[in-house]
N, C-alpha and C positions, 0 to 999 in steps of 0.2 A: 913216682910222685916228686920225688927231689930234684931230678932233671931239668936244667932251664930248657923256659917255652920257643924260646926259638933252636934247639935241639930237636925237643918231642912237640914237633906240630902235630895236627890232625894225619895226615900221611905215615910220620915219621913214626907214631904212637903204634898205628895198625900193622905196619912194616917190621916193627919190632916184637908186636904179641905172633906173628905171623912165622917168623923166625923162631921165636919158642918155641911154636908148635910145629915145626915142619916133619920133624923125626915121630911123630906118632900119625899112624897109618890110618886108625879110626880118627881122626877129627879132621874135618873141613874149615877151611877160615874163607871167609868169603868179602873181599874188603869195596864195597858198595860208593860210588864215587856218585857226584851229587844230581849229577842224569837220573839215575835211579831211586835218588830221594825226592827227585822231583814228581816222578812216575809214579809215588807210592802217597801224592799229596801230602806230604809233612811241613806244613806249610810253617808249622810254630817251629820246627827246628831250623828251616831255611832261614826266617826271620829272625833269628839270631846268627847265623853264621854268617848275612850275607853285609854284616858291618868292618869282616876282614879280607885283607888280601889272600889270606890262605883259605885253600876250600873244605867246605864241610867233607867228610868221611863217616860212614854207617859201618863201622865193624861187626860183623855177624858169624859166629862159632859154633859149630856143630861136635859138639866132645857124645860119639856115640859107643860108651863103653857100658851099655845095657845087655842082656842076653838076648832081646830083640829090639831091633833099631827103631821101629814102630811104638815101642814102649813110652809113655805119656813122659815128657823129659820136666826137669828144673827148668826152668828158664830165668838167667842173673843180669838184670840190667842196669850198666853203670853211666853215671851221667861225664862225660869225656868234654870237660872245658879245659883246652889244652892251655888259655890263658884270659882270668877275664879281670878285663878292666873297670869293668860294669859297665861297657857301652855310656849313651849319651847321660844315664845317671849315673857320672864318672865316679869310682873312690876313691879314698883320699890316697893319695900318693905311701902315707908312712904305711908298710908292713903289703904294698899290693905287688912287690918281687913274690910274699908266700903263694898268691893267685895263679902262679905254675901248679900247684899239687891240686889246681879245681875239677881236673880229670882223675880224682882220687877215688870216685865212685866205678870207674872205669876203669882203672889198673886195681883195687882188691877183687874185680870180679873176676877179670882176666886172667888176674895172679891164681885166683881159687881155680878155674878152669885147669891151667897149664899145673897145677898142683895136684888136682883129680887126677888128670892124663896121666902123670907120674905115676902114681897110686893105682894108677888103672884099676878106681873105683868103679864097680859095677851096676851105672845107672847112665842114664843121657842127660847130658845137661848143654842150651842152649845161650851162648854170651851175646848181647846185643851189647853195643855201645856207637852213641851220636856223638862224634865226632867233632869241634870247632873252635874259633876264638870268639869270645865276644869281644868287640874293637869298637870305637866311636869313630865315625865316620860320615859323610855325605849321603850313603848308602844305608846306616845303620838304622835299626828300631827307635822311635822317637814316642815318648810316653804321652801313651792317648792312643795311639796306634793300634789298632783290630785286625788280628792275624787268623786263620783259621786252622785249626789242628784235622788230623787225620781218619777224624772219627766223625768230621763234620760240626763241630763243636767250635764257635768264635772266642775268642780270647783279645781283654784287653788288656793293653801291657803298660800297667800303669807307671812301673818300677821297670827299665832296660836290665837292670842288677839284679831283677828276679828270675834270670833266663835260665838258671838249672832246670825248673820247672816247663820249660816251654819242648826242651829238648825231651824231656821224660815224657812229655803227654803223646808226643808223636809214638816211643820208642816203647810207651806202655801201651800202646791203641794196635800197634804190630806184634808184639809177645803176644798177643792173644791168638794169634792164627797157629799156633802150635799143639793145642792142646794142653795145657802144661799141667802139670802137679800142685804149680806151686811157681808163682812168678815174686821174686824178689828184686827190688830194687836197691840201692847202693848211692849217695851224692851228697858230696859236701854242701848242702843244700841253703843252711840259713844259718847265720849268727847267734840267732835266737838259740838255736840248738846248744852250742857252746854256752852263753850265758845258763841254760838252764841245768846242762849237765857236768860243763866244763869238761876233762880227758878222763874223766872215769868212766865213761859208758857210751856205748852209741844208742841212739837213741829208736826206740822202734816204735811206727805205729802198723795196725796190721787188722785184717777182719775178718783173721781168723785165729782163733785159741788154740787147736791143731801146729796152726804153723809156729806161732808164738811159744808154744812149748817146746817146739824141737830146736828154736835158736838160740831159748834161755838155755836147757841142759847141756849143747853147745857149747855157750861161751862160758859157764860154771869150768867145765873139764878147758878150755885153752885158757883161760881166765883174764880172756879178752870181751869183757864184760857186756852186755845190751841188758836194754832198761825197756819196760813199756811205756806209751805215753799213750795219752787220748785220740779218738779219733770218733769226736764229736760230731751231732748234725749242729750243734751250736756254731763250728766252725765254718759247717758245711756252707751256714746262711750269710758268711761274712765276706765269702768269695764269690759267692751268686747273686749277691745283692749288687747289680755292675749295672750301669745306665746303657751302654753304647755296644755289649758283648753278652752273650751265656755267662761267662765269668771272668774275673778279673783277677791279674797274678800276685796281685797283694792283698789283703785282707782290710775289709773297711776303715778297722782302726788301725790299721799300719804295722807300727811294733807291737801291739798285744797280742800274745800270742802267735808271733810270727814262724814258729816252729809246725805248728799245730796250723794253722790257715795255712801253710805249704803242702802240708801232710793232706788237709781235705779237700785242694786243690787236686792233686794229685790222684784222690779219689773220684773224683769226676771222667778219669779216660782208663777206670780199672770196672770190670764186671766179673771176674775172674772170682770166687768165692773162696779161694787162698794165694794172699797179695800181703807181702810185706816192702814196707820200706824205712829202708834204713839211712836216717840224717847223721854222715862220719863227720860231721862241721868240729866239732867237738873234738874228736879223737884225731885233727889231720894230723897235726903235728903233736911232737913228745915234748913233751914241759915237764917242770922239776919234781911236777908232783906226781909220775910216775917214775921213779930212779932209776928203776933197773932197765928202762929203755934208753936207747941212743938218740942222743941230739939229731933234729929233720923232722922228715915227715916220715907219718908210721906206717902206712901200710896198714891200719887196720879199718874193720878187723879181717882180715884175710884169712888167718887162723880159723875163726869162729866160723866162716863161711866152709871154709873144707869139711873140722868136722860137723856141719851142718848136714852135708852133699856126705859125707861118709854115713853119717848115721841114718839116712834117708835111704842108702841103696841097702845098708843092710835090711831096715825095713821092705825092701822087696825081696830082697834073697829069703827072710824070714815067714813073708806072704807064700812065695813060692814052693 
């Protein structure tokens, strides 16, 4: 996450989780270049990527440390914005060098992965992560713009700077071909998020109470904290309410609530009946009022995410 973005492009990002994992035998890392996002119609993630010179990347991880590989796996999806500028709804210049750690949703998941494989904790679990820059360009997403996501689902982009979400609706419409347990998501997603929680907690919305409890008891024991939040139809009607799309990437009133209209956007390309996601906007970086962490970005919760994936395979070993 600390990494400057012209270091860890979308390539350089996959090339290096890839590297991590070379030396364990059970995981596959499969690094998906943009031919093949094309073929998969992800059409909201192309229209974000296709505002930079550097090309979109689909990293996709196969950690199969289950006692059968067939075994319904985790599936961890982190949103990989290797550097966003906010596209044509540019932001302000002070404080957008931090906009390197926007792929922070994408390296805690990674990190949890290559930290299972260590562990070679006994369950499967599945890393997606969409790859790109968001850049302002001739090329770039232009707000008003009607993109179409993977699920067949139109999207208008009324905010260019709201593009974590466009990359996740693709990346959440493909987790689902897995079967999974239990699909979590992972993105520095909104500011809103921060304002509400600031670095004491990540912030979780989820629709299920199952899953919701095994990621509070979780980050109680790393004491890398999550928080519930709502995950209203109130919300649901504020991103559906769109003249020119199915929905729109911001919420009718804008800032209200801009946490939470992210969050039930998001719920529009999940069918999955155990879906968390997790807005790190809050926790990217360490500030004073956590002390005993290091100046940068944090890395969370990574922690929380392992023993999530720990405590879940025991639950299988415990089934068994």
């Amino acid at each position: 996450m600390e990494a400057p973005a012209n270091y860890i492009t979308p390539i350089k990002f996959a090339e290096h989780i890839e590297q991590k994992l070379r030396t364990f035998s059970n995981v596959k890392v499969h690094i998906r270049p943009e031919s093949w996002i094309t073929t998969q119609e992800m059409g909201a993630f192309l229209s974000v990527a296709k505002g930079s010179a550097e090309p979109p990347i689909f990293l996709e991880i196969h950690y199969l440390g289950g006692a059968n590989t067939n075994d319904s796996p985790l599936v961890f999806v982190g949103k990989g914005v290797t550097f966003d500028s906010g596209g044509i709804s540019l932001k302000p210049s002070s404080g957008m060098d931090a906009m390197r750690a926007d792929m922070g949703g994408a390296a805690t998941v990674c990190s949890a992965i290559v930290t299972a494989a260590a562990l070679n904790l006994p369950l499967n679990i599945i890393g997606l992560a969409p790859l790109c820059e968001n850049m302002p360009s001739g090329k770039a997403n232009k707000p008003g713009d009607v993109v179409r996501a993977k699920n067949g689902k139109t999207i208008q982009v009324d905010n260019t700077d709201a593009e974590g979400r466009l990359l996740l609706a693709d990346a959440l419409c493909y987790a689902h071909n897995f079967n999974a347990r239990a699909i979590v998501n992972a993105a520095t997603l909104t500011g809103a998020m921060d304002v509400a929680l600031g670095s004491a907690a990540t912030g979780v919305f989820t629709n299920s109470s199952w899953l919701w409890t095994h990621l509070y008891e979780a980050s109680i024991l790393t004491g890398d904290r999550v928080w519930r939040m709502p995950l209203f139809e109130h919300y649901t009607k504020q991103v559906t309410d769109c003249p020119l799309a199915d929905v729109s990437n911001i919420g009718k009133y804008s800032r209200a609530g801009g946490a939470c209209t992210a969050a039930a956007f998001l719920k529009e390309f999940v069918t999955a009946s155990h879906w968390a996601h997790l807005d790190i906007a809050g926790v990217m970086s360490n500030k004073d009022e956590v002390p005993y962490l290091r100046k940068g970005m944090a890395g969370r919760p990574t922690r929380t995410l392992v023993e999530f994936a720990a405590r879940l395979s025991q639950d299988s070993h415990n089934a068994k």
